[in-house]
PLY file of the C-alpha trace (Angstrom):
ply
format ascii 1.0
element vertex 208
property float x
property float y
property float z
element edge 207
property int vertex1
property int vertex2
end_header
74.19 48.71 43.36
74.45 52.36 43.19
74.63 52.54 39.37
71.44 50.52 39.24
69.81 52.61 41.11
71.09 55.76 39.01
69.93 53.95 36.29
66.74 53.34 37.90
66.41 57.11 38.84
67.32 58.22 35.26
64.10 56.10 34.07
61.98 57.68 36.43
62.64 61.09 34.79
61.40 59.52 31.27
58.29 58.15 32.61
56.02 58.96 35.83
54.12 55.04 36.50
54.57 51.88 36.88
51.87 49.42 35.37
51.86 46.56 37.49
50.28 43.27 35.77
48.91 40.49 38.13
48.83 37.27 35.67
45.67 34.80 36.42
46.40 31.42 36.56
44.99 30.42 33.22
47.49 32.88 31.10
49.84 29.73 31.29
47.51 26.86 30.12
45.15 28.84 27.42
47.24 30.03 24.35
44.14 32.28 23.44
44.17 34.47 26.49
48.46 34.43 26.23
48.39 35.64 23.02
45.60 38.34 23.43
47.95 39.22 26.57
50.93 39.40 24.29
49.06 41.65 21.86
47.68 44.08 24.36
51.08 44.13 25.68
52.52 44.93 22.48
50.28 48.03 21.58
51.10 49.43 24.86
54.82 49.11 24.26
54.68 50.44 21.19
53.05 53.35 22.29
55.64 54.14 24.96
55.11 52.60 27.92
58.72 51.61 29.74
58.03 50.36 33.08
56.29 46.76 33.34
56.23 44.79 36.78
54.64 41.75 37.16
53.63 40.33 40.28
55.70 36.88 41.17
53.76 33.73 41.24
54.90 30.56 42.69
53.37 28.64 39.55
56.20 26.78 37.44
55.35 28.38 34.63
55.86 32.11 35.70
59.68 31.99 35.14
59.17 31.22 31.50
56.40 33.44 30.46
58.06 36.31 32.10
61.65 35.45 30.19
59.14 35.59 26.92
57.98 39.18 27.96
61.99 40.06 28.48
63.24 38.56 25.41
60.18 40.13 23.37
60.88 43.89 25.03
64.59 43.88 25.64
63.95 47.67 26.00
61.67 47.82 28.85
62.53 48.60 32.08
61.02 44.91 33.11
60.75 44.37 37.07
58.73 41.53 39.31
56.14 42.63 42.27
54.92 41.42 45.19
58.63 39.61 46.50
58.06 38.00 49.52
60.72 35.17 50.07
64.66 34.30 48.94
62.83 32.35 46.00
61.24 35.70 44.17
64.57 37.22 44.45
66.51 34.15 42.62
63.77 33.80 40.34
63.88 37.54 39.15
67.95 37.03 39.09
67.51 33.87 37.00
65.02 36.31 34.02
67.72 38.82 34.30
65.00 41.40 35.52
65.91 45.03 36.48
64.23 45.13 39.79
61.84 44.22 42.26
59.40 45.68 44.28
58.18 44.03 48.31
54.62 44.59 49.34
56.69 45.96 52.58
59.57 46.47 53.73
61.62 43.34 55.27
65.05 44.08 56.20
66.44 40.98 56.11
65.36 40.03 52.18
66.07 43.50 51.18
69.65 42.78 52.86
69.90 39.88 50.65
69.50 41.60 47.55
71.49 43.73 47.96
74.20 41.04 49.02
73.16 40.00 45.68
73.44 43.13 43.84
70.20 43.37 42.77
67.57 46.16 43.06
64.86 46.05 45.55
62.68 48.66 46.39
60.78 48.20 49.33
57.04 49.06 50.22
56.53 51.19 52.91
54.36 53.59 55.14
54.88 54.52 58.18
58.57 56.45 59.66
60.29 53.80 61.73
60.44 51.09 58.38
61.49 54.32 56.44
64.05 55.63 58.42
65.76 52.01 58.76
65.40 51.49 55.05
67.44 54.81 54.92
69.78 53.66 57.24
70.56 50.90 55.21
71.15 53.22 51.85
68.12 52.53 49.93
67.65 55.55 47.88
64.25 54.19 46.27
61.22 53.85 48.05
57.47 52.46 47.60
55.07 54.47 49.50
52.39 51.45 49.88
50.07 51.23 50.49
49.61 54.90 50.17
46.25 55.71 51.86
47.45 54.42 54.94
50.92 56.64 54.94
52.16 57.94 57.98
51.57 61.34 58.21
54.87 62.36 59.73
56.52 61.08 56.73
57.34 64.60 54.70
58.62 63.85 51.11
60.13 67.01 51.49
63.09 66.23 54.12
63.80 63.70 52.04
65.77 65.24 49.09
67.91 62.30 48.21
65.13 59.76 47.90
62.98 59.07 44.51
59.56 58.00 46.60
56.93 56.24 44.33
53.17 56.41 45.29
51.34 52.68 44.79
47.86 51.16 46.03
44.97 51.98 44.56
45.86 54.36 41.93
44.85 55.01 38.21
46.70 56.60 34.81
44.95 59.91 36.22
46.86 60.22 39.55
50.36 60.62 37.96
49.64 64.39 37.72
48.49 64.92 41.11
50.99 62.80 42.68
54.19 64.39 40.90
52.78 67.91 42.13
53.28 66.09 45.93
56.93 64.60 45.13
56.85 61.71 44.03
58.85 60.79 41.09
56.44 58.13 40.04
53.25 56.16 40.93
52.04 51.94 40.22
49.22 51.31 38.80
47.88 47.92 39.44
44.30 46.59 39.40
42.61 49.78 37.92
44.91 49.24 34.63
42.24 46.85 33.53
38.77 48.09 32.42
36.79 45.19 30.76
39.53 42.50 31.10
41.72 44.92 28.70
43.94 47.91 29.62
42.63 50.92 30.47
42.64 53.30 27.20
42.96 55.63 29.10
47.07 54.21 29.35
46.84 54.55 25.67
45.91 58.37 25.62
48.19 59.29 28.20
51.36 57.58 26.28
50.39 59.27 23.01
50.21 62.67 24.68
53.63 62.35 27.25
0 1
1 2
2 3
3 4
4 5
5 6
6 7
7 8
8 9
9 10
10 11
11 12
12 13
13 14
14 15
15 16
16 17
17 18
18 19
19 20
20 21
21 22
22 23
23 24
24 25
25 26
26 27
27 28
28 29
29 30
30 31
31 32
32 33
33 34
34 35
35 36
36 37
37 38
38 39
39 40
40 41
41 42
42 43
43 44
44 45
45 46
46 47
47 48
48 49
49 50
50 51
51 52
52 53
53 54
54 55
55 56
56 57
57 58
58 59
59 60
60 61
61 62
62 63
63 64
64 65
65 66
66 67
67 68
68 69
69 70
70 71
71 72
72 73
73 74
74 75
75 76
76 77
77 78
78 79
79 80
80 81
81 82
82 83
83 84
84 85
85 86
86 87
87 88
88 89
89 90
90 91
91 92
92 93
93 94
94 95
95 96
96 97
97 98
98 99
99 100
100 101
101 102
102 103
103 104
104 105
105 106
106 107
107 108
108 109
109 110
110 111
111 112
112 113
113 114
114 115
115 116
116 117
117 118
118 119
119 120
120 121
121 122
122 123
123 124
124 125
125 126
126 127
127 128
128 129
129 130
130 131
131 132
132 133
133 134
134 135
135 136
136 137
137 138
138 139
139 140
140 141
141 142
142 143
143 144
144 145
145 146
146 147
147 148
148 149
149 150
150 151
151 152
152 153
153 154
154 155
155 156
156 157
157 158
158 159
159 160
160 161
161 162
162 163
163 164
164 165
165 166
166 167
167 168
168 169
169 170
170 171
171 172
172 173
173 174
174 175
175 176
176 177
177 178
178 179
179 180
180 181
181 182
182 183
183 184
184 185
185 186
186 187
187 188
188 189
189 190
190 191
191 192
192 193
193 194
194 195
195 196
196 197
197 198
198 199
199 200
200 201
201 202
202 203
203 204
204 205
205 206
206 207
C-alpha cells in the first residue's frame, strides 16, 4: 500500500488536477455519443492529460466501458469516483484501476481497501474525519467538498500529507490552489462547456 501511494505522490508532482468524468446513462446504449466520448478523450490524452477518474455507476455496463478506457490508455493514471459501497471497490479491483476516490470519508470501506491493498483516498472536511483518517495512515487526502472546509484544518501542520482540493473547481484554480498547498485539485462538472471539454483543459496541457 505504501508504494502505491508513492507512486501516487510521484504523479502528483507531474500533473496538478484531476478531471473527473460523470458518464450519462446513454454513453452505453448510443455508439454516436461513445465514440464522440472516445474522441474527445483521445485529444485530451494526447495532449497530456494523466489523471482520469470516472465516477462509479451501478449500470452493468460501466465495468466494460471503463476496461475500454484502461485498455485504450494503459498510460493514464485511470481511477473511479464517487465509491460508496464494498461493490465500487471490487468493481475498480476487477478493471485493474489505480485508485479510488469516496465522496467522504467512511472508515470502515476505506479499512477494506486497504485490507485489499488498494488505494482509496477519502473525501473530507472537517478535523475529527481528518485526524482519524491520519490515524489510520492515509497519507492522501480529498479536501471535499472544499467550500465547506473546516477552518481549523491548516495544510501546513500537515507536512506528510499530499491534500487535493475538489468541489466546484475549474482548469483555472490549479494555480491558486498549489500557492495554498495542495498538491492537486478535481475538476468535475465545470470540465464540460457545451457538452465538450473545456478548451480551456486543452490550453493549459499545451502550456504545462
Amino acid at each position: 500500500m505504501i508504494n502505491k501511494e508513492d507512486s501516487f505522490s510521484e504523479l502528483l508532482k507531474k500533473q496538478s488536477f484531476f478531471l473527473l468524468i460523470k458518464l450519462e446513462d446513454n454513453i452505453y446504449s448510443n455508439i454516436s455519443i461513445r465514440k464522440l466520448f472516445f474522441e474527445e478523450l483521445g485529444s485530451l490524452v494526447k495532449s497530456g492529460l494523466k489523471n482520469i477518474e470516472i465516477s462509479w455507476s451501478n449500470n452493468k455496463n460501466w465495468l466494460d466501458l471503463v476496461s475500454d478506457i484502461k485498455i485504450k490508455y494503459p498510460r493514464i493514471n485511470l481511477g473511479s469516483a464517487s465509491i460508496v459501497n464494498k461493490q465500487s471497490i471490487e468493481d475498480s479491483l476487477k478493471i485493474g484501476l489505480d485508485f479510488s476516490m469516496m465522496k467522504f470519508w467512511d472508515k470502515d470501506l476505506f479499512n477494506y481497501a486497504k485490507s485489499k491493498n488498494y488505494l482509496l483516498i477519502p473525501g473530507i472536511n472537517n478535523l475529527k474525519d481528518l485526524e482519524e483518517a491520519i490515524n489510520l495512515n492515509c497519507n492522501i487526502i480529498k479536501i471535499y467538498p472544499i467550500k465547506s472546509k473546516d477552518s481549523s484544518i491548516d495544510l501546513i501542520s500537515y507536512k506528510n500529507i499530499n491534500f487535493i482540493a475538489a468541489g466546484g473547481l475549474s482548469i483555472n484554480d490549479v494555480k491558486t490552489y498549489k500557492s495554498l498547498g495542495y498538491k492537486a485539485i478535481v475538476i468535475g462538472d465545470k470540465s464540460i462547456k457545451n457538452k465538450k471539454f473545456d478548451p480551456k483543459i486543452f490550453e493549459w496541457l499545451k502550456n504545462n
